[in-house]
C-alpha positions as CSV (number, residue, x, y, z in Angstrom):
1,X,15.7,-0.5,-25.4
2,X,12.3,-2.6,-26.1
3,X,10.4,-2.3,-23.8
4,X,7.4,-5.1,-22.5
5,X,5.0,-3.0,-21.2
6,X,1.9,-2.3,-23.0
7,X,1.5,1.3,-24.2
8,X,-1.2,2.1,-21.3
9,X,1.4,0.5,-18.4
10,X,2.7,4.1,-17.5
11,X,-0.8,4.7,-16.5
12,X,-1.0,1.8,-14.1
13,X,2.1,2.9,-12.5
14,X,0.9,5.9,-11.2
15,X,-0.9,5.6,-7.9
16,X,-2.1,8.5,-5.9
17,X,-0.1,9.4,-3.1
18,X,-3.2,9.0,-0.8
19,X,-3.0,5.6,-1.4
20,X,1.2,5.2,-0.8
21,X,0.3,6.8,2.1
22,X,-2.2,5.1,3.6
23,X,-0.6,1.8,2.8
24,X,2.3,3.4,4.9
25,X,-0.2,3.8,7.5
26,X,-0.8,0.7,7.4
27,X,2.8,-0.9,7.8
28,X,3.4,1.3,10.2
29,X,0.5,0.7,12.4
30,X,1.4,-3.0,12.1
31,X,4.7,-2.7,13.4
32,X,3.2,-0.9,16.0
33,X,0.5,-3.0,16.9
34,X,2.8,-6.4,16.2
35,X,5.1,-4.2,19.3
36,X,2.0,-4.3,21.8
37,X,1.0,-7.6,21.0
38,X,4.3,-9.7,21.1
39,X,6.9,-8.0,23.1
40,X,7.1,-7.0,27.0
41,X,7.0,-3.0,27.0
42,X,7.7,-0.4,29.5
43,X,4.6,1.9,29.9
44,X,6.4,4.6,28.2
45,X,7.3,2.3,25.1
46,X,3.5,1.2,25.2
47,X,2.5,4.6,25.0
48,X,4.6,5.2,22.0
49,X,3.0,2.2,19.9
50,X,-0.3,2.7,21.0
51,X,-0.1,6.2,20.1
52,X,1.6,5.0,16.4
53,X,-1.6,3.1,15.5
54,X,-3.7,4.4,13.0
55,X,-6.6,3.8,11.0
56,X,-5.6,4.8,7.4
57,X,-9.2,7.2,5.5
58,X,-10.5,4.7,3.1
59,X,-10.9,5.6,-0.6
60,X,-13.3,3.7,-1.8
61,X,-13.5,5.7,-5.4
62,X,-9.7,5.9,-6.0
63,X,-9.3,2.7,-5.2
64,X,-11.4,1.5,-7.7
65,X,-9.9,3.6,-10.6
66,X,-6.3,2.3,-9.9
67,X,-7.4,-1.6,-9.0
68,X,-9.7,-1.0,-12.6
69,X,-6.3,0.2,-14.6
70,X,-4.5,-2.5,-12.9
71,X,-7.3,-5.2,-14.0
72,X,-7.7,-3.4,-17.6
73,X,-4.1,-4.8,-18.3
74,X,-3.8,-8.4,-17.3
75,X,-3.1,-10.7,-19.5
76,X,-1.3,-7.8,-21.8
77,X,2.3,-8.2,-20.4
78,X,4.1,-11.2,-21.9
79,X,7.0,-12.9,-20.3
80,X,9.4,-14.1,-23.5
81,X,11.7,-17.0,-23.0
């Protein structure tokens, strides 16, 4: 099978798993926050989302390496007809 990736794509494809997680955080805490914000609650249910929103730690560092791999390799896939 030919692949279309370049030979460096693999590399772009692996993201630290601080970064899946704090996107998770992120999602999550939306839901969460989306709950408070739009929908009538008990007090126990408000407890529960408020107590779900987090601030994910920012990574300022490995956030640059992977957004710099990710940048290093537009323009290198082609879509064939």
């Amino acid at each position: 099978m030919h692949s279309h990736f370049p030979s460096g794509a693999s590399v772009m494809l692996f993201i630290k798993g601080e970064q899946i997680f704090a996107f998770l955080i992120r999602d999550f805490s939306g839901f969460a926050l989306s709950m408070v914000l739009n929908h009538r609650n008990s007090a126990d249910q408000e407890a529960i989302f408020q107590a779900m929103i987090k601030k994910p730690a920012r990574d300022e560092t490995g956030f640059s390496r992977v957004w710099g791999m990710v940048y290093d390799l537009k323009d290198r896939y082609v879509v064939h007809d």
